[in-house]
C-alpha positions as CSV (number, residue, x, y, z in Angstrom):
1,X,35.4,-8.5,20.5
2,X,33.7,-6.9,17.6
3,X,34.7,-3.5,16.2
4,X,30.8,-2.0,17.7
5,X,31.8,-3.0,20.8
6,X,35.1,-1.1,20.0
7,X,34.0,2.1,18.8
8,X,30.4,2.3,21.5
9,X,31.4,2.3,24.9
10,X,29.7,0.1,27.3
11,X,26.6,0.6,29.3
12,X,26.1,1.1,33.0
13,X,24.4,-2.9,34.1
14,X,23.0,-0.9,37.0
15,X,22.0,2.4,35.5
16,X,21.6,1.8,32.1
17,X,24.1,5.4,31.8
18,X,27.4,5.2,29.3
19,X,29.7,3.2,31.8
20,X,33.5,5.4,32.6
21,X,35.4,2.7,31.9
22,X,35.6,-1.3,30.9
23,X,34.2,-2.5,34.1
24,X,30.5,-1.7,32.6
25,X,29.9,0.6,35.7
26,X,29.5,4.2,35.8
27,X,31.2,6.9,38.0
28,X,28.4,7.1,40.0
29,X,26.8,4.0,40.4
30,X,30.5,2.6,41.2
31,X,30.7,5.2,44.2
32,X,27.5,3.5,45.3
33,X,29.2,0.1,46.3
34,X,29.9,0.1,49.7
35,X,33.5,-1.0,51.0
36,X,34.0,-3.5,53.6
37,X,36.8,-1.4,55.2
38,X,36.4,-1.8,59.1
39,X,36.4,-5.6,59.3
40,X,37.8,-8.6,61.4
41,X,41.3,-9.2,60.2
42,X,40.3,-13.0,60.0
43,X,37.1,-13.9,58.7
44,X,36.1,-10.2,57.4
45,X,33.0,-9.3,59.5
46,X,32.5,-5.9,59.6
47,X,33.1,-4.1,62.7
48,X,33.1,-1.1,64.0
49,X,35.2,1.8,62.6
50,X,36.4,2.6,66.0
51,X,38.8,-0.4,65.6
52,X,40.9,1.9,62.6
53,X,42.1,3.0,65.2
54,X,42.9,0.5,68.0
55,X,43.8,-2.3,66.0
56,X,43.8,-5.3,69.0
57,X,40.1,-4.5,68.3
58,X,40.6,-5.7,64.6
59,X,39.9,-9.1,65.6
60,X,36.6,-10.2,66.5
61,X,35.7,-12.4,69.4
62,X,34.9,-15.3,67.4
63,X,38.0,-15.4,66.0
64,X,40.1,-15.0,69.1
65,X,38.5,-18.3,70.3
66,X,38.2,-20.0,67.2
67,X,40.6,-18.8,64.7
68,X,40.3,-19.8,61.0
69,X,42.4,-22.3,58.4
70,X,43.5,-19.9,56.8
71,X,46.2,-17.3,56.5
72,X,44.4,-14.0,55.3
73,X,41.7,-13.0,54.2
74,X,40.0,-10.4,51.7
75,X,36.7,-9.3,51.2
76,X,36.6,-5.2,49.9
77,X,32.6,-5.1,49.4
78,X,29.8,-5.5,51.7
79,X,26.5,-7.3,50.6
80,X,24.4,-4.7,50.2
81,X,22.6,-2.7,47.0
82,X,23.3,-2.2,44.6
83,X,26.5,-5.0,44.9
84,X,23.9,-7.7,45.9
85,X,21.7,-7.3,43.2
86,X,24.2,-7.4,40.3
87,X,25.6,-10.6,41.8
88,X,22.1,-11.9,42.1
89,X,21.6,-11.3,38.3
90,X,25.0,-13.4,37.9
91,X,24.3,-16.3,40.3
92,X,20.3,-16.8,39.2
93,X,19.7,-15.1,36.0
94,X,22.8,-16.4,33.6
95,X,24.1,-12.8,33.3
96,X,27.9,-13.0,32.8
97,X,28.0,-9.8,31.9
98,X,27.5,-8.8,35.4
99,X,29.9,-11.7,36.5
100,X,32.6,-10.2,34.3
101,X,32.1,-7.0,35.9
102,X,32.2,-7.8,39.3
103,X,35.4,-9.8,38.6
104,X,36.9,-6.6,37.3
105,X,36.1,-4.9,40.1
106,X,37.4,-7.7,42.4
107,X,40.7,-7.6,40.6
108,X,40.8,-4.2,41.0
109,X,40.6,-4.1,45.0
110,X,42.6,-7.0,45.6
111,X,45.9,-7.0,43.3
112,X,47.1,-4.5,45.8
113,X,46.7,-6.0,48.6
114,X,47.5,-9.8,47.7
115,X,50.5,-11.5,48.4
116,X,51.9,-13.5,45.4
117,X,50.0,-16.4,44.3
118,X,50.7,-19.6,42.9
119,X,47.6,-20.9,42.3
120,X,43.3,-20.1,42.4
121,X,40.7,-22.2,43.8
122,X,37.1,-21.6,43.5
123,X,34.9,-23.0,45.8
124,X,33.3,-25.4,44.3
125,X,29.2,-26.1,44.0
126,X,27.5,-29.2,45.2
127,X,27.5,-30.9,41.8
128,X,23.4,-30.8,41.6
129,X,24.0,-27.4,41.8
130,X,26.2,-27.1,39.2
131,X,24.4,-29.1,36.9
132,X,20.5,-26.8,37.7
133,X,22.9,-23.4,37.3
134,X,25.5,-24.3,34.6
135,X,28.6,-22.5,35.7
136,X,29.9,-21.9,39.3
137,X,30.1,-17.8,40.0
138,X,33.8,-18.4,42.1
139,X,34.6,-19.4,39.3
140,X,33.7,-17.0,37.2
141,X,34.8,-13.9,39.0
142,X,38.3,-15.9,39.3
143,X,39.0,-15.3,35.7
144,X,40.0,-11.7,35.9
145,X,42.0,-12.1,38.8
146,X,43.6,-14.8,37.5
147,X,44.7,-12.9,34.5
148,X,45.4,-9.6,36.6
149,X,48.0,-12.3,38.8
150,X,49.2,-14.3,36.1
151,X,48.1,-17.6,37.7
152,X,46.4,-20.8,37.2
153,X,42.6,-21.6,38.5
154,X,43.0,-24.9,39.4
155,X,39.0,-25.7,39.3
156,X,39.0,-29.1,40.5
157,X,40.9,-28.9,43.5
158,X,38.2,-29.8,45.3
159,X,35.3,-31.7,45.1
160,X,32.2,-30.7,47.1
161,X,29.4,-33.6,48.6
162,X,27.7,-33.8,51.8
163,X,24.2,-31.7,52.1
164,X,23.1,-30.1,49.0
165,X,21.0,-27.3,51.3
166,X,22.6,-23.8,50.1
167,X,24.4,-22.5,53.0
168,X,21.7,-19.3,52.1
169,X,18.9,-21.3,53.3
170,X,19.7,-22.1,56.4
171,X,20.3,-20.2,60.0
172,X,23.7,-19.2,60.9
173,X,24.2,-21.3,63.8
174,X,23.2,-24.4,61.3
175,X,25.7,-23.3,58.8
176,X,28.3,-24.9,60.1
177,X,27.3,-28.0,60.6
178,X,26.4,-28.4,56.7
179,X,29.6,-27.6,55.4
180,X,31.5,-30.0,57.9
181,X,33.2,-32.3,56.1
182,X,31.8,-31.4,52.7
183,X,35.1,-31.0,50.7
184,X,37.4,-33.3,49.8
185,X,40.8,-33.1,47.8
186,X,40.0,-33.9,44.2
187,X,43.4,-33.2,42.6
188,X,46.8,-32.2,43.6
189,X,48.2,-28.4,43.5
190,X,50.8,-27.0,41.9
191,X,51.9,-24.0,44.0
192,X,52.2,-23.7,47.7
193,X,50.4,-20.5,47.9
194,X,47.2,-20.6,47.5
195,X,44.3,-18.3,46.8
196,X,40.7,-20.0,47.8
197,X,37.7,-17.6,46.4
198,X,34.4,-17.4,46.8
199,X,31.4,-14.7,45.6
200,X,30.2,-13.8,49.3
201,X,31.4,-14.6,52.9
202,X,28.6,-14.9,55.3
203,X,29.2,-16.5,59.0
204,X,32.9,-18.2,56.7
205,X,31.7,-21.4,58.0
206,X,32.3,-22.5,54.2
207,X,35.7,-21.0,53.1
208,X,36.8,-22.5,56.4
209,X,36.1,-25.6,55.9
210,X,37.2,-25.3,52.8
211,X,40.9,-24.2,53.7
212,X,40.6,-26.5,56.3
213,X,40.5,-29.7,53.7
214,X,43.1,-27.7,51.7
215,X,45.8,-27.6,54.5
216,X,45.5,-31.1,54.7
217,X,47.7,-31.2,51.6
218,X,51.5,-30.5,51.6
219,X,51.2,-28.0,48.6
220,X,49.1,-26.0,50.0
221,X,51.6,-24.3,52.6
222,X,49.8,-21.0,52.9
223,X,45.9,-20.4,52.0
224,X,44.5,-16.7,51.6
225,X,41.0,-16.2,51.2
226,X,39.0,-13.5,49.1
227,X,35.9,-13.0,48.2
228,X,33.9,-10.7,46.5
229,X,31.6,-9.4,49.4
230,X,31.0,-10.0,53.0
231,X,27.3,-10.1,54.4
């Protein structure tokens, strides 16, 4: 870091305004994000906030019939402005910056609420993917956490093939279908408590199947999944 950076503080990436803190996001514009607070226990969708207060309606009916791989799950924003767009600018436009932020800020909401951790897996592109973008956003927002945690990112874990369609192309009741089988282990884990992430959680056809190939191995003896936003 150089001493300019040092003595200035940072800018606002959404308003342009002297950001409060390190997270490059102002008082105000921070306010903006909205919270994912009344969700479904298991795969995040937001629900109604009358289930704060009868929680056998935390679950949603989805879920009672078909309940996910994993253990937990995490998801503290919704997809919405001003969150989408700064997470746009990291996926499409190369703008770490904005990455590093909304890592931050992921850090932030989830330390609390995590349960220890031996290990982080990004969900991983479709290597053609990869190769047109450069970098893989999971991975990217994994770095703060993984320094707020004090554990590993174990980035090739798995190994992603099948249909190279982006899940955000396609219908949700065809979402499913393209991530079936589209993982496979790539490398053995260290810790038995793992902590798959990914940048948004739409219908969670893909962390599913995700932490569905990951229970397949004898490491992984509990999976918790997080993300940065639910849509």
């Amino acid at each position: 870091m150089s001493l300019l950076s040092e003595l200035l503080p940072p800018h606002c990436l959404l308003c342009g305004d002297f950001a409060a803190e390190r997270l490059a996001l102002c008082h105000g514009c921070r306010g903006d994000l909205r919270t994912n607070r009344h969700a479904c226990s298991r795969c995040a969708e937001p629900l109604p906030a009358t289930g704060a207060a009868h929680p056998e309606l935390s679950v949603c009916g989805r879920c009672l019939w078909h309940p996910p791989a994993f253990s937990a799950i995490h998801v503290p924003y919704r997809y919405v402005a001003p969150l989408d767009w700064l997470l746009h600018r990291c996926k499409f436009s190369g703008d770490l910056a904005a990455g590093r932020a909304l890592g931050e800020l992921l850090a932030g909401a989830l330390l609390p609420v995590l349960p220890p951790i031996d290990v982080i897996v990004p969900v991983p592109l479709h290597p053609s993917r990869l190769r047109q973008r450069g970098y893989n956003q999971a991975a990217e927002l994994a770095r703060p956490l993984a320094r707020a945690l004090r554990a590993p990112i174990c980035h090739s874990a798995l190994r992603r093939g099948g249909s190279a369609t982006p899940q955000m192309q396609l219908p949700a009741r065809d979402r499913r279908g393209n991530v079936q089988r589209a993982f496979r282990v790539n490398r053995r884990l260290a810790g038995e408590h793992v902590l798959l992430l990914d940048d948004v959680v739409t219908t969670a056809s893909t962390v599913s199947e995700a932490a569905r190939t990951l229970a397949a191995t004898p490491e992984a003896r509990s999976i918790t999944v997080a993300a940065l936003a639910r849509a």
